[in-house]
N, C-alpha and C positions, 0 to 999 in steps of 0.2 A: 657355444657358437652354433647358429642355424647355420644347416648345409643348404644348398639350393635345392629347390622345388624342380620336380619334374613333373611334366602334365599328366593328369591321369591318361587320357587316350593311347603315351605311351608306356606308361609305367604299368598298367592292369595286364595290357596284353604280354609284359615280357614279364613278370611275376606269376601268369598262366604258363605259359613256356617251360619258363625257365626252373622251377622247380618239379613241376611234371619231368622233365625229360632226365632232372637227377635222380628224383625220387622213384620214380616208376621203376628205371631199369636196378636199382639197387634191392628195391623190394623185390623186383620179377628174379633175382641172380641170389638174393641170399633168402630168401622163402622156399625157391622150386628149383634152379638149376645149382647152387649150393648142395644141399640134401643129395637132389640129384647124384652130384658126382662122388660124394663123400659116401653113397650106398655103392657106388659103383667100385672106389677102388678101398674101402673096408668096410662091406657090410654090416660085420660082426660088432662093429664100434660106433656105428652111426649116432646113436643119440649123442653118445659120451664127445663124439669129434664134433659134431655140432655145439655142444657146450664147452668147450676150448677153442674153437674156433672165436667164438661168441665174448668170451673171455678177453682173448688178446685182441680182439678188435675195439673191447670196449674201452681200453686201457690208451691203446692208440688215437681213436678217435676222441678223445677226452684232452690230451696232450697235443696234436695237430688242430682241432678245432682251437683253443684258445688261443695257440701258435696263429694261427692264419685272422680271425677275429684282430687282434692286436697288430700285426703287422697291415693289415689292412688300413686299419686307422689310422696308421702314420706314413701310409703313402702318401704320392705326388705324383701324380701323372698327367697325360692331355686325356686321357681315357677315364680320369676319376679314380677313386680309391681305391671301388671293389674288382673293376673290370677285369682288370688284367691279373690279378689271384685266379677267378673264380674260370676264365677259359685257360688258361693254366693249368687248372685240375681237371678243367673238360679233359684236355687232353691226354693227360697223364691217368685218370681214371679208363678212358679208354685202353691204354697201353695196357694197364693191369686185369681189365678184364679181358683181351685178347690173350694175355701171358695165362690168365685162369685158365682160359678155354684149351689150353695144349698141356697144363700140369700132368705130368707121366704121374705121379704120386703124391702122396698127402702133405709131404711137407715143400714142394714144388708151390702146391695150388698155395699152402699158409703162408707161404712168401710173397705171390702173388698178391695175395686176398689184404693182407696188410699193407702193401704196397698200395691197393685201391681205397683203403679206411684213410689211411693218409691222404690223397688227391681228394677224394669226395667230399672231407671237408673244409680242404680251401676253396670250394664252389659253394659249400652253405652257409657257412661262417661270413663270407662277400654279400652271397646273393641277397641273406635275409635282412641286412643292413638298409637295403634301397626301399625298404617299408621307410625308413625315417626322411625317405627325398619326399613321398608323397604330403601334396596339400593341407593343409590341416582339414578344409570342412570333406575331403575323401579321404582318410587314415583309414576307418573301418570300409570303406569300399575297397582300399588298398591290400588290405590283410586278407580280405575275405577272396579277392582275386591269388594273392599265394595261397593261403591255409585251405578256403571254399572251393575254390576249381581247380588250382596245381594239383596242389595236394591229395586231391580226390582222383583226379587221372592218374597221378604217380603211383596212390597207393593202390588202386583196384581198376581203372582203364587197363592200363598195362599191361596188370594180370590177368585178364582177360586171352591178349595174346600169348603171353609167355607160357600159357597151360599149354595151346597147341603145340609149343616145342620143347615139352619134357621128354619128347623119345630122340631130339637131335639137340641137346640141351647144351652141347659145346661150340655147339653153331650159334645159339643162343646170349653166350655171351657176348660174345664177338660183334654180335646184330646189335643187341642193347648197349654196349658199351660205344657202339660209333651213333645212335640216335644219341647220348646222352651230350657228346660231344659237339654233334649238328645240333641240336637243342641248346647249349648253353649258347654257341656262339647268335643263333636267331636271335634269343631273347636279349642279350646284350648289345645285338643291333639295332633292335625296335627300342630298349629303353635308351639308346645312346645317352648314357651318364656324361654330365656336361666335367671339364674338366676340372683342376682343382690346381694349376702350378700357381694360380694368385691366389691361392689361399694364406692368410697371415700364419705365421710360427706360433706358436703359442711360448716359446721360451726364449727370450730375449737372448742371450748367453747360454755358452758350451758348460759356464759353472752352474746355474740357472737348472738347465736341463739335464745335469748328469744330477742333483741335487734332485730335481722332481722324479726321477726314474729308479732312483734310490728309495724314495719314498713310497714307489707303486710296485715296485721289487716288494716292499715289508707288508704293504699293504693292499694287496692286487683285487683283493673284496673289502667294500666297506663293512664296519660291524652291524648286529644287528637290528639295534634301534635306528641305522640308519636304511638300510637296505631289506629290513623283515616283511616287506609285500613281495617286494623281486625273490627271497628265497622262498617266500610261502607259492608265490605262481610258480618256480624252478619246482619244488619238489612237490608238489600237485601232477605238474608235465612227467615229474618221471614215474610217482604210482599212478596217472593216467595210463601210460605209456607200455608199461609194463604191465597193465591187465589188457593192454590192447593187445601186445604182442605174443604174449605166453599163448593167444591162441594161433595168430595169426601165423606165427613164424612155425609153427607146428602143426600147420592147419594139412601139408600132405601126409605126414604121419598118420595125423590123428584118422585123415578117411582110409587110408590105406591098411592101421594096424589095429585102430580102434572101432571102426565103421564097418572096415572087412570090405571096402570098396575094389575093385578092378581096377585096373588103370584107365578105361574109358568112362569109368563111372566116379573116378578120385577128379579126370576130367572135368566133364562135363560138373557135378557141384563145387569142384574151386572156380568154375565160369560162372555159374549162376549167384555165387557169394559177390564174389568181386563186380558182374553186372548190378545187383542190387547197390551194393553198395558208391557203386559210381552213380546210379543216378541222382539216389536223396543226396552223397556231397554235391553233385552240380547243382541240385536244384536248392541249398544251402550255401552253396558260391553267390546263388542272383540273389537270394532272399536273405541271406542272416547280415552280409554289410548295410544293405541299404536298410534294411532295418535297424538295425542297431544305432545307423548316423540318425535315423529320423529320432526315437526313441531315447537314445541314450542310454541304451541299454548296453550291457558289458561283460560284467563280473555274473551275473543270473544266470546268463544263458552258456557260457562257459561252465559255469560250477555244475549245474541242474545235465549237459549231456553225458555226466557220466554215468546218470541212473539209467541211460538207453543202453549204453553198452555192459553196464552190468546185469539187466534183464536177458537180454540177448544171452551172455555168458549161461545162466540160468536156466533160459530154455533150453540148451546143449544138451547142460548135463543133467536134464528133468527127463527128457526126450528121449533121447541121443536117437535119432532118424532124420527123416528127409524134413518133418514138417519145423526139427527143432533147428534143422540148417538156415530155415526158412526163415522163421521166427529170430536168431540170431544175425542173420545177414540185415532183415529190416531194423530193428532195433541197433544195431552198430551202426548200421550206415545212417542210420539217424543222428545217433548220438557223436560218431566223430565227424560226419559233415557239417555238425553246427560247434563241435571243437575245434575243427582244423580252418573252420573259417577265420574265428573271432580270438584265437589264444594269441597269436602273434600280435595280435595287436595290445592286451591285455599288459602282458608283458612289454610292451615299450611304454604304458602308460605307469609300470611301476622302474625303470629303469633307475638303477642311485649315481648312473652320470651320465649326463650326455656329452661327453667326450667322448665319451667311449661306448658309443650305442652299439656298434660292428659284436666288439668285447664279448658285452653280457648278452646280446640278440643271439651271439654265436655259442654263446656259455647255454643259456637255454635252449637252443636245437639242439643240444646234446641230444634233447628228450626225445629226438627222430631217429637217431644214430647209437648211442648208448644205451638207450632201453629196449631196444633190436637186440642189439649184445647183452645186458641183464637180464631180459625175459627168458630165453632158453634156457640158462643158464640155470635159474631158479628152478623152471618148467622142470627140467632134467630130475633135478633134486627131486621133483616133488613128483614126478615120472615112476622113477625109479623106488620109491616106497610107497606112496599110495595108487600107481597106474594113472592112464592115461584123463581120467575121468576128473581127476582133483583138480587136472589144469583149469577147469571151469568156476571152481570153488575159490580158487587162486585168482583169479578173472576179475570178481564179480567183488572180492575183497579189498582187491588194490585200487579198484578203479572208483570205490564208493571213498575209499581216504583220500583219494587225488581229488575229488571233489568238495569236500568235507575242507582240506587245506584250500580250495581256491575262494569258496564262500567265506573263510577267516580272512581273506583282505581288505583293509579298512580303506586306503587312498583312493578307492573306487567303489562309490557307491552302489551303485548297480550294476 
């Protein structure tokens, strides 16, 4: 069943919005004011609480995003499918991250911290579903407006600000959790999803229907000669993801324990990482959809950025100084600005139902959310016996498999 089209003019600009103001403040609170607090109130355990943290979020997130994915799709509202989930979780993510900013203690903030893995992804599991409103001849201009410029502000715009307030980092919360809030609701304004209460049933009958959901109970994934491109791009996104984050989610550590930085100086290079990095995503926001719709290009430019971020990785731990920061921020922000444009859409073009696009769009952003949670976790492991330095070797290894599985997809030729 085609869903109705919504006009790019308003779909690009609440796809920019709208994942920027999730994504950013989640990366700016579990990257810098996480750690933050977790040194604050046990020093002595910080990596170890970071990788349990990390852990139980990833278990949650994994469980709530399919949760929300699926009940999404079988809404009916005057507001459309996803709307009313995804400011829903605005709001309730904000609650959690104002409950983080007052945790007396650690297992205060882990109550908090999972109470927000929960909300945040009934907002992406919704949001990233409205790639499938977009027109056929804009899909890749579509994608590349969330992945290319959301996602680019979200992951390093943001961070940019959130450095200046690592010394008042509870106030921090508080801040980014109400922008995430006034950001969903923006962009659900500008894409105003048209309604769906005339939308047909798809099950005739209550026997009909309790019969088909019996069936999707047994069988919630197709096997895998039917669905082997959709899991080959899923586990591409998550060892992409995981070499992305094993640095990034440790990246104040690493200047602080591994660099031997200051605090104005852990500053100012988590500023200059993330400025680098924002600009090649924006300027892979304007340039990798429109090329790719002219072109047809898809699977190449997908599969081939993760040799940027595994360079990057490389120069780290070849370097380890200011020029290999340098060298690593160009080379990532190369290679995930022309990922983060064009995967989402990759992924809808191997999807094994479109009934259920919300579903598996939502089952695949895991790789935003779960690999945030598996990357430290490993990092940790791999922290703790061969030091800080191996996170780079680790890096450089997972992100060249994640690409390796995305060039094996055959239903897309390029």
């Amino acid at each position: 069943m085609r869903v109705k089209e919504i006009p790019l003019r308003r779909l690009v600009p609440g796809l920019i919005i709208g994942p920027a103001t999730w994504l950013g403040p989640y990366i700016v609170a579990s990257s810098l004011f996480l750690p933050a607090m977790l040194q604050q109130l046990d020093s002595a355990h910080k990596v170890q609480l970071v990788a349990m943290f990390s852990t139980l979020a990833m278990i949650v997130a994994a469980i709530s995003n399919m949760v929300a994915g699926a009940l999404s799709d079988k809404t009916k509202s005057r507001f459309g499918r996803r709307t009313p989930w995804l400011v829903g979780g605005a709001f309730a993510f904000m609650l959690a991250m104002i409950g983080s900013s007052l945790a007396p203690n650690v297992w205060t903030l882990l109550a908090a911290w999972m109470f927000g893995q929960v909300a945040l992804n009934f907002i992406v599991a919704p949001m990233v579903a409205w790639l499938d409103m977009a027109p056929d001849s804009g899909r890749a201009t579509a994608s590349s407006a969330y992945g290319g410029l959301g996602m680019a502000l979200g992951n390093n715009g943001f961070t940019i600000f959130g450095a200046m307030m690592l010394g008042s980092f509870r106030l921090g919360f508080v801040v980014f959790g109400i922008i995430t809030f006034i950001g969903t609701l923006i962009a659900a304004a500008i894409v105003r999803e048209p309604s769906n209460l005339d939308a047909d049933d798809e099950a005739a009958t209550p026997e009909v229907e309790e019969k088909k959901s019996l069936k999707e109970a047994l069988a919630i994934f197709p096997a895998w000669r039917v669905g082997r491109d959709y899991y080959l791009a899923l586990m591409g996104k998550l060892f992409q993801g995981v070499g992305n984050f094993a640095i990034t989610r440790y990246l104040l550590y690493i200047m602080t324990d591994f660099m031997h930085k200051g605090t104005s100086a852990t500053q100012s290079s988590i500023q200059l990482i993330n400025l680098i990095m924002l600009v090649f995503g924006i300027a892979m926001g304007f340039l990798a959809g429109p090329f790719a719709d002219k072109f047809k290009l898809l699977k190449l430019p997908v599969g081939f950025s993760t040799i940027f971020l595994a360079i990057g990785a490389l120069a780290m731990f070849i370097l380890r100084n200011d020029m290999g920061i340098m060298i690593y921020a160009l080379m990532a922000g190369l290679g995930m600005g022309l990922w983060n444009s064009l995967d989402n859409l990759l992924n809808l073009e191997v999807v094994p139902d479109r009934n259920r696009v919300a579903f598996f769009l939502g089952v695949y952003n895991l790789g935003n959310t779960v690999t945030q949670a598996l990357a430290p976790v490993l990092a940790a492991v791999v922290i703790s016996f061969f030091g800080y330095s191996a996170i780079f070797i680790m890096s450089f290894v997972f992100a060249m498999i994640g690409g390796i599985l995305i060039l094996s997809i055959k239903s897309v030729k390029r």
